[in-house]
C-alpha positions as CSV (number, residue, x, y, z in Angstrom):
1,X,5.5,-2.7,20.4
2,X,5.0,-4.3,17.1
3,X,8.1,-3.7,15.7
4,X,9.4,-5.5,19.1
5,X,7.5,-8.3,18.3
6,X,8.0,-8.6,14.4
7,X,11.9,-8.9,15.7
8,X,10.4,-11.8,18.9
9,X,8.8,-13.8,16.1
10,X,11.0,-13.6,13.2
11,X,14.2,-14.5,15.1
12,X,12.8,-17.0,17.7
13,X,10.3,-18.6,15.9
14,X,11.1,-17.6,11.8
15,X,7.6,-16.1,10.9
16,X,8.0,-13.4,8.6
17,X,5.9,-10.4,10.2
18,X,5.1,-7.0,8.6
19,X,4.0,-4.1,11.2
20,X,1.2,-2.1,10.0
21,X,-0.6,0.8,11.7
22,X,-4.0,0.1,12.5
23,X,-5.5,3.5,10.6
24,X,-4.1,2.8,7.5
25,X,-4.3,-0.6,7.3
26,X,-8.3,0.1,7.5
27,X,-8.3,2.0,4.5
28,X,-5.6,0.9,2.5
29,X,-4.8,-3.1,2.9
30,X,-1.7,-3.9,1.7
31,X,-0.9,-7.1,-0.2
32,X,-1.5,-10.1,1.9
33,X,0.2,-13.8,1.7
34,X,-1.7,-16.8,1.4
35,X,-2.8,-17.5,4.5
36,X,-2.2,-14.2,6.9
37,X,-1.9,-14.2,10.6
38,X,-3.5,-10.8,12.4
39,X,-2.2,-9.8,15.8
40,X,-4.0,-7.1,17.1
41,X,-1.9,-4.6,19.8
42,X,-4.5,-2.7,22.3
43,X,-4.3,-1.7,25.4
44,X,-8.1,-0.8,26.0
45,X,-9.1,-3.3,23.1
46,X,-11.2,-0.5,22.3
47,X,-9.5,1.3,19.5
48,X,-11.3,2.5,16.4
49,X,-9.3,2.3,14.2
50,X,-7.8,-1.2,15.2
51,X,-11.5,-2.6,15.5
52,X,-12.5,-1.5,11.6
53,X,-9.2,-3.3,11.1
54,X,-10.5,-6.2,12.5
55,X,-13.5,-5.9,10.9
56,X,-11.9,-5.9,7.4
57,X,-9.8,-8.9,8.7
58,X,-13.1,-10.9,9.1
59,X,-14.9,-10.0,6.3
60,X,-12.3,-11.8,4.8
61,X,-12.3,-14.8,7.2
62,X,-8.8,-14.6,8.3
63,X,-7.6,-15.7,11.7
64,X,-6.7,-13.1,14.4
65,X,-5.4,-12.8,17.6
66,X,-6.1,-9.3,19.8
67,X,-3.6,-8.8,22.7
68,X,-5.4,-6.7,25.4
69,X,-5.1,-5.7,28.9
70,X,-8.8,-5.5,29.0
71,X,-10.8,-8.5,29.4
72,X,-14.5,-8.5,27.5
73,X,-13.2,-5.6,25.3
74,X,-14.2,-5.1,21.5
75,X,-11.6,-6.3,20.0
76,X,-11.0,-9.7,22.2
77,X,-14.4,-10.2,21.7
78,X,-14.6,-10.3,18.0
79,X,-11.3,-12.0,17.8
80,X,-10.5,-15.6,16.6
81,X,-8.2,-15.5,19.6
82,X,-7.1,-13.5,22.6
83,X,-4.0,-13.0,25.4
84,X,-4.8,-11.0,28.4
85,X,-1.8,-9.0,29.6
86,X,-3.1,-9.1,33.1
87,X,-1.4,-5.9,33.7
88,X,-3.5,-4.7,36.3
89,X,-6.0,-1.5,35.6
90,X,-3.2,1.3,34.0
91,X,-5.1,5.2,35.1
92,X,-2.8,7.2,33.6
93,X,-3.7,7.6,29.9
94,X,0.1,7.4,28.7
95,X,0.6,3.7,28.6
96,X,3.4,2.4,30.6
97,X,3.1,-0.9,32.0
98,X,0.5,-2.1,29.5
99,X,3.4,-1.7,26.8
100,X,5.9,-3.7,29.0
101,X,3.6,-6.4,29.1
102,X,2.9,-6.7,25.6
103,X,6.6,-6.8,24.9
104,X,6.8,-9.7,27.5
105,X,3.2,-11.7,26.0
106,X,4.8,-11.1,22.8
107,X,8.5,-13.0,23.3
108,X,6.6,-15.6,25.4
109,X,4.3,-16.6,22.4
110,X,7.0,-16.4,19.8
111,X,8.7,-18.7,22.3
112,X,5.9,-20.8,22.4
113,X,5.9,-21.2,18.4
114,X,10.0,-21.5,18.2
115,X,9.2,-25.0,20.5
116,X,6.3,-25.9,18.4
117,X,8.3,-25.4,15.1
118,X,11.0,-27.8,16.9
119,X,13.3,-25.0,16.6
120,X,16.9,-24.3,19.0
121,X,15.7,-21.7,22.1
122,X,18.6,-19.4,22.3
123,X,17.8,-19.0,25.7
124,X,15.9,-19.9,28.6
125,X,12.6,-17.7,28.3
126,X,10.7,-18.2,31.8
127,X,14.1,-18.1,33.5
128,X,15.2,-14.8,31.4
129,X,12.2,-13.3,32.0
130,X,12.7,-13.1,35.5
131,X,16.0,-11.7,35.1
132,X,14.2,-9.2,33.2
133,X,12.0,-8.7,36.2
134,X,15.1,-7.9,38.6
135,X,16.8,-6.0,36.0
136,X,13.7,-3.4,36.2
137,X,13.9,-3.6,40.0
138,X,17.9,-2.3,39.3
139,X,16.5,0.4,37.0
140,X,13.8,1.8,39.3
141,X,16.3,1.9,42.2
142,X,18.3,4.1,41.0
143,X,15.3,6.7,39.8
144,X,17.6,9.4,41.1
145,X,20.3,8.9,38.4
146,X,17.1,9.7,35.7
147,X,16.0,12.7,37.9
148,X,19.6,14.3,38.2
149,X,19.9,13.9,34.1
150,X,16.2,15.3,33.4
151,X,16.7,18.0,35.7
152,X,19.9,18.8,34.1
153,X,19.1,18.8,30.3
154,X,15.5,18.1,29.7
155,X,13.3,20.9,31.7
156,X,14.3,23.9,29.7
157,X,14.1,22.2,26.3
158,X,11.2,22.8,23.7
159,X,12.6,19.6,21.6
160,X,14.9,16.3,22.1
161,X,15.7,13.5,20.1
162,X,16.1,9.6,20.8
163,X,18.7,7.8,18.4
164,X,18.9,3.7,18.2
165,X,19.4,1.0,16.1
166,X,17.1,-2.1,15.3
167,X,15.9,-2.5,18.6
168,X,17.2,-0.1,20.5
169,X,15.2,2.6,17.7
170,X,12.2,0.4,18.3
171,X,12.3,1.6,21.6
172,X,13.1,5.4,20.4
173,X,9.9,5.6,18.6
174,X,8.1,4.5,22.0
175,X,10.5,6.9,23.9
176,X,9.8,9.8,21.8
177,X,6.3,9.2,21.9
178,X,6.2,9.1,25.9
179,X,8.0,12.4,26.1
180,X,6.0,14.4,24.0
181,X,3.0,12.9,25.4
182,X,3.1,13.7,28.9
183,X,6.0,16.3,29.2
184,X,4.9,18.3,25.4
185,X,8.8,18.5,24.3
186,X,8.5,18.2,20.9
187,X,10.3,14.7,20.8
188,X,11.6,12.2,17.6
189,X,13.1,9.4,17.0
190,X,15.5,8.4,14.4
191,X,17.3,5.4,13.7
192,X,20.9,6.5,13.9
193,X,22.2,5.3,10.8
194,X,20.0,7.5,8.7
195,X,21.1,10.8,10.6
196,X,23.8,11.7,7.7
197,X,20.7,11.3,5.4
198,X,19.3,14.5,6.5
199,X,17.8,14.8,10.0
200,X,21.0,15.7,11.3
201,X,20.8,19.2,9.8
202,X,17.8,19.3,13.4
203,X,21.0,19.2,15.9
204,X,22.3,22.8,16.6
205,X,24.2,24.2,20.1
206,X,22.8,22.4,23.0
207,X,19.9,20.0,21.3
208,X,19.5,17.2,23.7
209,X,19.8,14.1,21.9
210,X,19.0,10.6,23.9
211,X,20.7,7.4,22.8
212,X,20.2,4.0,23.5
213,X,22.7,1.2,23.1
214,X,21.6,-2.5,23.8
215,X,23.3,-4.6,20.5
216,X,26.9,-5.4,20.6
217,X,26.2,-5.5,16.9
218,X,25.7,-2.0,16.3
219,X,26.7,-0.2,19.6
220,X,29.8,0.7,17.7
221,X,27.9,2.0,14.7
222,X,25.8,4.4,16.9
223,X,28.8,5.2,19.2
224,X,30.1,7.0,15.8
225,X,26.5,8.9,15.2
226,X,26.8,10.4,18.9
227,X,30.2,11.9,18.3
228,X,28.7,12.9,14.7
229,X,26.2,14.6,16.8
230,X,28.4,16.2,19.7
231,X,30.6,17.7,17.1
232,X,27.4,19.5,16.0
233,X,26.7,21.0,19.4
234,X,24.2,18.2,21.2
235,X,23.9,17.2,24.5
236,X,23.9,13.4,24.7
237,X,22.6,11.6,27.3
238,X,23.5,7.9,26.5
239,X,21.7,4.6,28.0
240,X,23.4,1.7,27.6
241,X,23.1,-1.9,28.6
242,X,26.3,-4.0,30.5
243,X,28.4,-5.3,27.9
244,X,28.2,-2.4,25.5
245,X,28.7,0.3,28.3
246,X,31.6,2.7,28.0
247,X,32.8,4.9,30.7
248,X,31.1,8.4,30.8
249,X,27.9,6.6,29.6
250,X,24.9,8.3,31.9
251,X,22.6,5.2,32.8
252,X,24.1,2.0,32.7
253,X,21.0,-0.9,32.1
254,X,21.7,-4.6,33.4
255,X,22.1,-7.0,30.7
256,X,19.3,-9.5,30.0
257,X,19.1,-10.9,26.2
258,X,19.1,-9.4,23.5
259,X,15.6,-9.6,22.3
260,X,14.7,-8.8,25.5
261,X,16.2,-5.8,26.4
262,X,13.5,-3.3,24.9
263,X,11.7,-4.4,28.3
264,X,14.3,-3.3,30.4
265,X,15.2,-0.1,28.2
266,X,11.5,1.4,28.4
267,X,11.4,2.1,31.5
268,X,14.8,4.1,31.1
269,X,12.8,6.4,28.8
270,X,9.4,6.3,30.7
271,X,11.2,7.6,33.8
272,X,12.7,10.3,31.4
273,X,9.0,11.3,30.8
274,X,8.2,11.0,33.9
275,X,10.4,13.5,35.6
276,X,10.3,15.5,33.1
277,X,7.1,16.2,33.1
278,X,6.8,16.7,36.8
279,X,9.4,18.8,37.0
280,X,7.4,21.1,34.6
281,X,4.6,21.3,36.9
282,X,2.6,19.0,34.5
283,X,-0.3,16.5,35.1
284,X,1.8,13.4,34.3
285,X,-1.6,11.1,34.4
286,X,-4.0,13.7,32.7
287,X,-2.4,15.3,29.5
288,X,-3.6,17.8,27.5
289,X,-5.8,16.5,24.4
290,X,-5.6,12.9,25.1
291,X,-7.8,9.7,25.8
292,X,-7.1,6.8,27.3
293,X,-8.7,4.7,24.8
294,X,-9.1,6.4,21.1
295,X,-12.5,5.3,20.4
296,X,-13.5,7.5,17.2
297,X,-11.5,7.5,13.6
């Protein structure tokens, strides 16, 4: 989600961002500009390692700003600032909706500094949004599409891949991490255009590989990596938004903007989880080994 919204903020509202992970920013800080802005990304607002973060990011008297679904929580609480998703209570421990809105809180506040910065909107955010909103509604009506794929090429495999560029990887690394979570295929994401730079040498006879395609800008670019990858044997299952679609593409995802599409996208990849761990037999709220909210380092 941070990677999202380094992208949100940089290109609507021209912040430079850099997107740190919360346990090794608590050890190791990087080099810091004048005047730093934190965001903090939590679901529980709970998260150890995010909370000695935070504590390093006051010690220092910086300003912060903790985006949590959870209202009272530790880290909105010590916070210079805080945005309730208002997401509703998420059971499951894999985080689903909570993510979605983050994304969403995310391009809404880098909206709300493009107009404060005076700066052109390149579109129209609370009416987008709500296309986004209907564009989900198309996704989740057509669950049966993602059910026929999983059932087809996910349930016997022991690993998969998600390829993407720019945004469209953003939302691999989520992908990959929602799969292995709740299903325990051994999932990874990699951004397409580094394939040829070794992790290509993974696809063999039959490796299901996932790609998404959002970005008229590099659709074509990634459209050359999946044939680079079906000439090696894989079996691609391709997700692509109107205006980049091809025919024989598996899901096809209504177009909303660019910047917004990870939203829309998401829930592609959470469905692919989600069946695919039912269809295993699995607990799809209750995996193995996991917490809902990481409370120790």
């Amino acid at each position: 989600a941070g990677w999202v919204g380094k992208a949100l903020l940089e290109q609507l509202a021209g912040i430079p961002v850099e997107v740190h992970l919360a346990s090794e920013f608590a050890y190791h800080q990087p080099l810091l500009s004048q005047k730093p802005f934190f965001i903090f990304l939590s679901q529980s607002g709970e998260t150890a390692d995010s909370r000695q973060a935070l504590v390093k990011v006051n010690e220092q008297n910086f300003p912060s700003l903790t985006i949590t679904n959870v209202k009272g929580s530790t880290l909105s609480r010590e916070a210079s600032y805080t945005l309730l998703l208002h997401a509703g209570p998420e059971i499951a421990v894999a985080s689903t909706k909570a993510y979605t809105a983050q994304i969403a809180v995310m391009a809404v506040l880098a909206d709300a500094l493009r107009a404060s910065k005076g700066l052109e909107a390149p579109f129209d955010m609370k009416h987008d949004l709500g296309v986004v909103a209907a564009s989900i509604e198309s996704v989740l009506s057509d669950k049966q599409a993602v059910q026929d794929l999983v059932k087809e090429r996910l349930l016997e495999t022991r690993n998969a891949f998600y390829i993407g560029r720019h945004l469209d990887y953003y939302v691999a690394m989520e992908a990959a991490l929602k799969l292995k979570e709740i299903s325990y295929v051994q999932t990874e994401s990699f951004a397409a255009g580094e394939l040829k730079h070794g992790t290509i040498a993974l696809i063999e006879e039959g490796t299901p590989v996932i790609a998404l395609l959002s970005e008229p800008v590099v659709a074509s670019h990634t459209r050359g990596n999946i044939q680079e990858v079906k000439a090696r044997g894989a079996v691609v299952t391709t997700i692509a938004m109107e205006g980049v679609e091809q025919e024989g593409d598996d899901i096809i995802v209504p177009a909303v903007p660019i910047l917004l599409a990870p939203i829309v996208s998401v829930v592609v990849t959470q469905l692919i989880a989600y069946y695919t761990s039912l269809g295993k037999g699995l607990d799809v709220d209750k995996p193995r080994n996991l917490a809902k909210s990481v409370t120790v380092e």
